[in-house]
C-alpha positions, 0 to 999 in steps of 0.5 A, spaced: 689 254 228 685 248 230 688 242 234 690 239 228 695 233 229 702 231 226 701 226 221 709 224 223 710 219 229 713 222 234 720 219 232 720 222 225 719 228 227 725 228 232 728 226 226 726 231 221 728 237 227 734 234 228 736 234 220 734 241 220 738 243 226 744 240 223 743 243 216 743 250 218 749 249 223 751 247 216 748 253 213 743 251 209 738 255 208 730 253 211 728 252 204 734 249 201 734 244 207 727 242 206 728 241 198 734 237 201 730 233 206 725 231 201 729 229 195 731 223 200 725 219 198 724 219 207 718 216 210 716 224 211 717 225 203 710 226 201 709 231 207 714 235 206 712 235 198 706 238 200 710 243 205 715 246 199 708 248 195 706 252 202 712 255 201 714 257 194 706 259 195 708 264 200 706 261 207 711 261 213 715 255 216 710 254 221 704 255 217 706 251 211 709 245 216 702 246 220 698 246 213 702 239 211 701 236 217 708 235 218 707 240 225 702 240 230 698 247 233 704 246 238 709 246 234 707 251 229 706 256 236 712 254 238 716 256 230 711 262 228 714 265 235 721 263 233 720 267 226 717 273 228 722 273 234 727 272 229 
């Protein structure tokens, strides 16, 4: 991974975290919270467009969120431990 910079401001992305906590608190599964979080016509919709495509193509969150530009090298770290840890 190269050090690769979100292309969300800061805000947007504590904003997009946020909703995904909510939504699995909720019970949302991961690709169903980003299809719901994209058809929302949000600022981050474009990024998150180009995220489902990385899923359905088979990539993991962290790599998917990384190739989209909806995460950071750090952010993608910090979630690809989280998936492989379970």
């Amino acid at each position: 991974m190269t050090n690769k910079l979100s292309i969300l401001s800061d805000e947007l992305l504590a904003n997009l975290f946020l909703q995904l906590s909510r939504m699995e608190i909720a019970g949302f599964p991961a690709q169903q919270a980003f299809e719901l979080l994209e058809k929302t016509g949000s600022n981050h919709h474009r990024c998150l467009k180009q995220l489902q495509q990385y899923l359905k193509a088979g990539k993991s969150i962290s790599e998917a969120g990384f190739m989209a530009g909806v995460f950071n090298c750090i952010d993608s770290t910090l979630l690809a431990a989280g998936e492989s840890s379970g």
